[in-house]
C-alpha positions in Angstrom: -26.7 49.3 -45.1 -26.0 46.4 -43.1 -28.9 44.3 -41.0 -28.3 46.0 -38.1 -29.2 49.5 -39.2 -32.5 48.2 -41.2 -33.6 47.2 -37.9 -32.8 50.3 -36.1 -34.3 52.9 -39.3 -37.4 50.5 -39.1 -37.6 50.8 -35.6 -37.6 54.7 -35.5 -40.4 54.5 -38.3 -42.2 52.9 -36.0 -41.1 54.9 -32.9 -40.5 58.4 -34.4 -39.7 59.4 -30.7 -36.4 57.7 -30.2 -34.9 60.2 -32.8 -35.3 62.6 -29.6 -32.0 62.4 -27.7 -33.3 62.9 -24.3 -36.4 60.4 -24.3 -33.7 57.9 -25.8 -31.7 58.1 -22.8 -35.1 58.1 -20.5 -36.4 55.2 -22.6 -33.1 53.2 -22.1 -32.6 54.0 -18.4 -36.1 53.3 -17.7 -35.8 49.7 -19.4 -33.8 48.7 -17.2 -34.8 50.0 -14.0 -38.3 48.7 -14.9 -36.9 45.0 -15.1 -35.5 45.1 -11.4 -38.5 47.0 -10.6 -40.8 43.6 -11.6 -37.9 41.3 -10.2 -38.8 42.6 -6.8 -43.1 42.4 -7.7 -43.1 38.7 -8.5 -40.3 38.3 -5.7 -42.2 39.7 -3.2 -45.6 38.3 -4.0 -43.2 34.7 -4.2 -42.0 35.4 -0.8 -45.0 36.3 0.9 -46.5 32.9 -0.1 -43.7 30.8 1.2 -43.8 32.7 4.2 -47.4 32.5 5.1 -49.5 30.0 2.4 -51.9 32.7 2.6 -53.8 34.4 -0.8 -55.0 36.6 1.7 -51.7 38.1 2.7 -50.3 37.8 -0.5 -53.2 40.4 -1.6 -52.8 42.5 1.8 -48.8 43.4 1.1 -49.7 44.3 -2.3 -52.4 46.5 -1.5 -50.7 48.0 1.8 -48.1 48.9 -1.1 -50.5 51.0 -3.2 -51.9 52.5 -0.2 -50.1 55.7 -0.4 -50.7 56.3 -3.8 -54.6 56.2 -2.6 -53.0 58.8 0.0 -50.4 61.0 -1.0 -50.6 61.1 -5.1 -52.7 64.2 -5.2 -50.6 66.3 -2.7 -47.6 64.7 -5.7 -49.5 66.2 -8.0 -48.9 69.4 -6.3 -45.5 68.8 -5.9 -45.0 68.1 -9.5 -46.7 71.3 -10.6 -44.7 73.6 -8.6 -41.1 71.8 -9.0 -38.5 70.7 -11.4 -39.4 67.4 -12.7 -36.5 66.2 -13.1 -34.8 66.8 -9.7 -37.8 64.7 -8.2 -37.3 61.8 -10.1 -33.8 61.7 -8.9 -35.1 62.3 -5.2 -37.8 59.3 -6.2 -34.9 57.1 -8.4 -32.5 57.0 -5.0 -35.5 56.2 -2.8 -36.3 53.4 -4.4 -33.1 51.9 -4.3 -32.2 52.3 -0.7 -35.6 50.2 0.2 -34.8 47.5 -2.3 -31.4 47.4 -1.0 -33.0 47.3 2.5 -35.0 44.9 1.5 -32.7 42.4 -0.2 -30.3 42.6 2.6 -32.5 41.6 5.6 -34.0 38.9 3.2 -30.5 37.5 2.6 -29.7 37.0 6.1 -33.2 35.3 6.9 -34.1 38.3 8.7 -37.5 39.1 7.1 -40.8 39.1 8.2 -44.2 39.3 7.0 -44.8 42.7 8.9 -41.3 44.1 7.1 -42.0 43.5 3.6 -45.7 45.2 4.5 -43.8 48.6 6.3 -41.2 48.9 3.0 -44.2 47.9 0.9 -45.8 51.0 2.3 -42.6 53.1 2.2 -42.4 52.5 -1.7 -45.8 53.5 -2.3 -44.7 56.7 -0.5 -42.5 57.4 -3.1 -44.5 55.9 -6.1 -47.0 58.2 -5.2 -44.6 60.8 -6.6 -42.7 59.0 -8.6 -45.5 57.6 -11.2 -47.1 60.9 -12.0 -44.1 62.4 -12.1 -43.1 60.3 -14.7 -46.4 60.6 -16.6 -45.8 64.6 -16.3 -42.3 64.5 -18.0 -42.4 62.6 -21.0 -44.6 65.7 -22.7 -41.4 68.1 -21.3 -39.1 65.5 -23.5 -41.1 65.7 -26.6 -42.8 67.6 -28.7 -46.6 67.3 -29.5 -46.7 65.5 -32.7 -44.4 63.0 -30.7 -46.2 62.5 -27.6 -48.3 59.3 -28.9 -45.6 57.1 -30.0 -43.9 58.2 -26.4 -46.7 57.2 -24.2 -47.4 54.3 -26.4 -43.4 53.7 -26.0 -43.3 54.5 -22.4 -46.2 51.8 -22.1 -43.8 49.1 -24.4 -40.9 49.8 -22.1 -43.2 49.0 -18.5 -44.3 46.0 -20.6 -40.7 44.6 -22.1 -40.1 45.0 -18.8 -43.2 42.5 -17.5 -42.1 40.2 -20.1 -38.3 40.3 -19.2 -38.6 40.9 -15.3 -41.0 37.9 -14.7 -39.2 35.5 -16.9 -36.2 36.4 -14.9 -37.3 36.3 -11.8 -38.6 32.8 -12.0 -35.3 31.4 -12.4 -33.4 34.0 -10.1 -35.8 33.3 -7.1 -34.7 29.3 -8.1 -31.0 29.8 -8.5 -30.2 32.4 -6.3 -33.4 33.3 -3.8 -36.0 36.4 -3.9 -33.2 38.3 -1.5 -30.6 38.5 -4.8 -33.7 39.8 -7.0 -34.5 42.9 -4.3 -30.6 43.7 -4.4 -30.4 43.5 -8.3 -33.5 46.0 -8.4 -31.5 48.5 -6.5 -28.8 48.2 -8.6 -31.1 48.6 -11.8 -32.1 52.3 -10.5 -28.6 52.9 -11.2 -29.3 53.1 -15.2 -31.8 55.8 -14.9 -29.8 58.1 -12.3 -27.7 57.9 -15.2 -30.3 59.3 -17.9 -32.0 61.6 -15.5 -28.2 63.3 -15.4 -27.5 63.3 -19.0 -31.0 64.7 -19.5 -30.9 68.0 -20.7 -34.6 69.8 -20.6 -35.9 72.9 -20.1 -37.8 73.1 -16.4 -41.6 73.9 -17.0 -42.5 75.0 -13.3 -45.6 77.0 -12.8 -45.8 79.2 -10.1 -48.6 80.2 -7.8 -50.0 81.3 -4.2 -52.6 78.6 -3.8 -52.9 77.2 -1.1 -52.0 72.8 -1.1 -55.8 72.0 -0.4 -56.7 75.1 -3.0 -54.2 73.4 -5.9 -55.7 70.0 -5.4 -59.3 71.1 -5.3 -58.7 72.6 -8.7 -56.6 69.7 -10.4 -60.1 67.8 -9.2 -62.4 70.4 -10.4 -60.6 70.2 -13.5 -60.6 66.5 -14.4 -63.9 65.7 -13.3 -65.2 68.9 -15.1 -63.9 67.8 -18.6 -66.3 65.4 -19.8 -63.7 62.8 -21.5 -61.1 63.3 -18.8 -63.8 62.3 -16.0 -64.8 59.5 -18.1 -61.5 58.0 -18.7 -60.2 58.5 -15.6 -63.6 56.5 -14.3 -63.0 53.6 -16.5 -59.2 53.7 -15.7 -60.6 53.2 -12.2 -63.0 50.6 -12.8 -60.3 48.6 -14.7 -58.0 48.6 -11.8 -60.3 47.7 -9.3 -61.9 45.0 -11.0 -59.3 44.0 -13.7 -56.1 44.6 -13.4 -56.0 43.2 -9.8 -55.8 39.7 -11.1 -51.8 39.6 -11.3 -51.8 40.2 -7.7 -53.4 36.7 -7.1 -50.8 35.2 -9.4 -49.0 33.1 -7.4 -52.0 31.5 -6.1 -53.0 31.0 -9.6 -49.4 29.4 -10.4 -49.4 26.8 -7.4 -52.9 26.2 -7.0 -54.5 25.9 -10.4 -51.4 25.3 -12.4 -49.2 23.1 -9.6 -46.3 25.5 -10.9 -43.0 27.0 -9.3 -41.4 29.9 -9.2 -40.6 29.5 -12.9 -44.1 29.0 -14.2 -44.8 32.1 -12.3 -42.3 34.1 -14.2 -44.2 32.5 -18.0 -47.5 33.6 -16.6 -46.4 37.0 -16.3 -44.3 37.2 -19.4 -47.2 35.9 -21.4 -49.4 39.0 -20.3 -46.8 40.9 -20.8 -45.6 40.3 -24.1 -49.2 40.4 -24.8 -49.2 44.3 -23.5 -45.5 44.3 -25.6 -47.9 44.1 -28.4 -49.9 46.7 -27.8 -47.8 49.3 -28.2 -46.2 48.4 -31.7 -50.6 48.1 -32.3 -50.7 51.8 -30.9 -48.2 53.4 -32.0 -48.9 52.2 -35.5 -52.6 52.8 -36.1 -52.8 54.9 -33.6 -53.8 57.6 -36.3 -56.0 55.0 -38.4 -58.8 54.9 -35.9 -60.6 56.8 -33.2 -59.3 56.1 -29.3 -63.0 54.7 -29.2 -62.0 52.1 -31.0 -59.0 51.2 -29.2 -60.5 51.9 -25.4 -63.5 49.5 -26.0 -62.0 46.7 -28.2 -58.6 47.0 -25.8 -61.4 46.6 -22.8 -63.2 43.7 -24.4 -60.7 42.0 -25.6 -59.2 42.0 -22.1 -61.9 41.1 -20.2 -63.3 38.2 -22.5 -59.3 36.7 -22.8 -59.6 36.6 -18.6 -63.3 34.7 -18.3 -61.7 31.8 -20.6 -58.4 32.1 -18.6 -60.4 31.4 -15.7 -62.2 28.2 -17.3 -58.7 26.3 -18.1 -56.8 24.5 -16.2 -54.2 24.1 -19.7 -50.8 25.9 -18.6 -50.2 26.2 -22.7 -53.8 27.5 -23.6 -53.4 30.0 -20.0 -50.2 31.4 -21.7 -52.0 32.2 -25.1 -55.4 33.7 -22.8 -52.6 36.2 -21.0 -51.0 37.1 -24.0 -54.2 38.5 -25.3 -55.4 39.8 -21.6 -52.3 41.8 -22.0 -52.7 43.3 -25.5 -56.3 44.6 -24.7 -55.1 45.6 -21.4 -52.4 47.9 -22.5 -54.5 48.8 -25.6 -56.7 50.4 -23.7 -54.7 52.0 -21.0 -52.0 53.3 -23.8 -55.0 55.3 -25.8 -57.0 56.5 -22.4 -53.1 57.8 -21.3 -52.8 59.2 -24.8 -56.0 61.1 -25.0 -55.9 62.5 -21.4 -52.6 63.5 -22.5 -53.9 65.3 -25.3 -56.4 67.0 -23.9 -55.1 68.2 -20.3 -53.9 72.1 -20.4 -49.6 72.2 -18.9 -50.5 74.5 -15.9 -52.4 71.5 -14.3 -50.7 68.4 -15.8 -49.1 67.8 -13.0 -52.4 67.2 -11.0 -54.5 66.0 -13.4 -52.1 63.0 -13.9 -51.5 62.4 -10.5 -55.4 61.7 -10.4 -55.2 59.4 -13.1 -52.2 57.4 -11.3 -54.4 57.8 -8.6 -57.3 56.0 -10.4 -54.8 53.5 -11.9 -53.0 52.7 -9.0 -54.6 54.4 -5.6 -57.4 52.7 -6.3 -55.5 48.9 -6.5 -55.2 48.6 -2.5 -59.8 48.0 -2.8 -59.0 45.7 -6.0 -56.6 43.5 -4.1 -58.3 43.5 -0.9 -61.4 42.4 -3.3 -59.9 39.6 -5.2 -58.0 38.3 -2.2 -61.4 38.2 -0.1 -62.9 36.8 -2.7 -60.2 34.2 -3.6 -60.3 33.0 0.2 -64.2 32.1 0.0 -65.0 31.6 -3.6 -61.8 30.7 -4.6 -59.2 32.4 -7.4 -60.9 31.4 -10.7 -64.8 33.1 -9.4 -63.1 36.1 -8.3 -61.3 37.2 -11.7 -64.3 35.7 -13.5 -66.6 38.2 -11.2 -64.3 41.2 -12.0 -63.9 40.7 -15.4 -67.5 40.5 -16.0 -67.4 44.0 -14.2 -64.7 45.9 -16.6 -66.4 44.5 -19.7 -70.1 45.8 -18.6 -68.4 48.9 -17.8 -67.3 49.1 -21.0 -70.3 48.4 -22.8 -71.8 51.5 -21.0 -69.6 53.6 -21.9 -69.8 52.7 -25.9 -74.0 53.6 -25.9 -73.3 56.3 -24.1 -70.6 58.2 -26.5 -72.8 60.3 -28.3 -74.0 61.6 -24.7 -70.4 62.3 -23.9 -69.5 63.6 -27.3 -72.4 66.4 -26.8 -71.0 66.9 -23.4 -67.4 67.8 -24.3 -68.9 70.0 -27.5 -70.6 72.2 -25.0 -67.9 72.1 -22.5 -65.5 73.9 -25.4 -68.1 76.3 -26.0 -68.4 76.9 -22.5 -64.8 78.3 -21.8 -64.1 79.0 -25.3 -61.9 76.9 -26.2 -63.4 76.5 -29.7 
């Protein structure tokens, strides 16, 4: 057996779901789409600065970009219940590229304004309000049960090789050829995962019924915030978005301002978090059956927000780097498990839904967290308002562990309740 192989057979030890045909194809097609897909984040954020000087801005664009999720995601989650999967990701895949391509071009010929990036800001959200949950939804349609936590764990490493690769990239695209080439090299990167979504071969899981829109959503809401667990973690997935995971919005600032860095150090500050979050998931997927998601969710979530008060006490590039990398690995600790368990737990007529809630929670909610930091950046400056928010996630998180027992009790009766033990 040559190296080669070793590598691969260790791999799928590791991974037991890329033995599974059609998430290999999804897993390779979504690699690469997710690499343009963060060539065109730190782009835009990149451009917005030069364009205006503003952290202000720079926070606005992103969050009038997540806006729709806040809008739209639970009428997705709809959608997603009642169609094939499948056929809206290819809807969502072509979407994406004809506003990146969009995008690119006017940028290109020094067309671009502030108030265009913010409109196809918006008009992707539109679609990532679909597209996300949809996603989320699939991967248990690719897989079977025993499978499903080395795939999200997976499906969490691929977004995160991604961050690390993307970033890195960008940085010295943006210098070599402008952010206009890195928007038209995203739309050609959807073109690996129209691929996969064709060669994808999976039986449709559609569920049919007369409710009414409103009726659907009110009971994918009922549902979630019924379950005691699910409410929970989709609470603390909310909590970290708002007041955590909004510091990569404020990046660039950080790069130029506290770090006197370019486009380049931009793209190492990224990559650092997300090799960090890289991390994670060979951590997840390996003792992921070793310990209780406890364990993970509140060491991920204080590992995370202690990593980001020191980051914002140095004014080291190299020691920011090694602060990221470990903001990242609790960061995607944390969000892989609370993905896992809601995965776990959530019954396949209302997947759909309850996902789109919890893309809701981890992305609707991002427009208030970058509006926050970006408010607070402007009168505070950058390094009080991570500092503030971190502070926030971890006491969050500290509630949550001396209140367990409470919750355990809670979801014991909750089975009992509608017999489900």
């Amino acid at each position: 057996m040559d190296r080669n192989s070793r590598y691969l057979k260790r791999l799928f030890a590791v991974f037991p779901v890329l033995n599974n045909k059609n998430y290999r194809l999804y897993f390779l097609g979504q690699l690469v789409s997710l690499i343009g897909t963060w060539l065109q984040i730190v782009a835009q954020g990149w451009l917005v600065l030069q364009l205006t000087n503003s952290p202000f801005l720079v926070g606005l664009v992103a969050a009038i970009g997540s806006l729709p999720t806040l809008l739209f995601s639970l009428f997705g989650g709809v959608i997603i219940d009642r169609f094939p999967k499948k056929q809206i990701l290819m809807l969502t895949q072509i979407s994406s590229m004809t506003l990146a391509f969009i995008l690119g071009i006017l940028t290109v010929f020094d067309l671009i304004t502030v108030w265009q990036i913010g409109i196809l800001a918006f008009l992707l959200g539109v679609v990532n309000a679909l597209d996300i949950p949809t996603r989320q939804a699939f991967v248990p349609e690719m897989v079977i049960k025993n499978e499903l936590p080395s795939a999200i764990s997976l499906n969490a490493g691929t977004f995160n090789a991604a961050r690390v690769i993307g970033p890195g990239l960008a940085g010295f695209l943006i210098a070599i050829m402008g952010t206009g080439g890195a928007f038209i090299l995203n739309g050609i990167s959807y073109i690996a995962v129209i691929i996969a979504l064709i060669l994808i071969q999976v039986e449709d899981k559609v569920f049919k019924t007369d409710l009414h829109p409103l009726a659907a959503i009110k009971e994918g809401i009922s549902y979630s915030f019924t379950h005691p667990i699910i409410r929970t973690l989709l609470i603390f997935v909310g909590v970290v978005s708002v007041f955590g995971w909004s510091y990569t919005t404020i990046m660039p600032v950080i790069a130029q301002n506290t770090f006197h860095q370019g486009a380049t150090g931009l793209g190492y500050l990224y990559a650092a978090a997300g090799l960090g979050a890289l991390m994670a998931t060979f951590v997840v997927s390996i003792f992921a059956n070793k310990f209780s998601p406890l364990f993970f969710i509140i060491g991920g979530n204080s590992l995370f927000a202690m990593s980001l008060i020191l980051f914002t006490f140095t004014t080291n590039f190299n020691l920011a780097l090694i602060l990221l990398f470990f903001a990242g690995l609790g960061l995607l600790t944390e969000y892989a498990m609370m993905n896992t368990t809601v995965q776990h737990l959530v019954a396949d007529s209302v997947r759909g839904r309850v996902m789109s809630i919890y893309v809701l929670m981890f992305l609707g909610l991002s427009p208030l967290g970058n509006f926050e930091i970006g408010y607070l950046s402007e009168k505070f400056g950058t390094e009080i308002a991570i500092r503030i928010g971190a502070i926030i996630v971890f006491l969050f998180g500290t509630l949550v562990f001396f209140y367990r027992k409470r919750i355990s009790t809670q979801y014991a009766e909750y089975n009992q309740k509608n017999h489900l033990i």
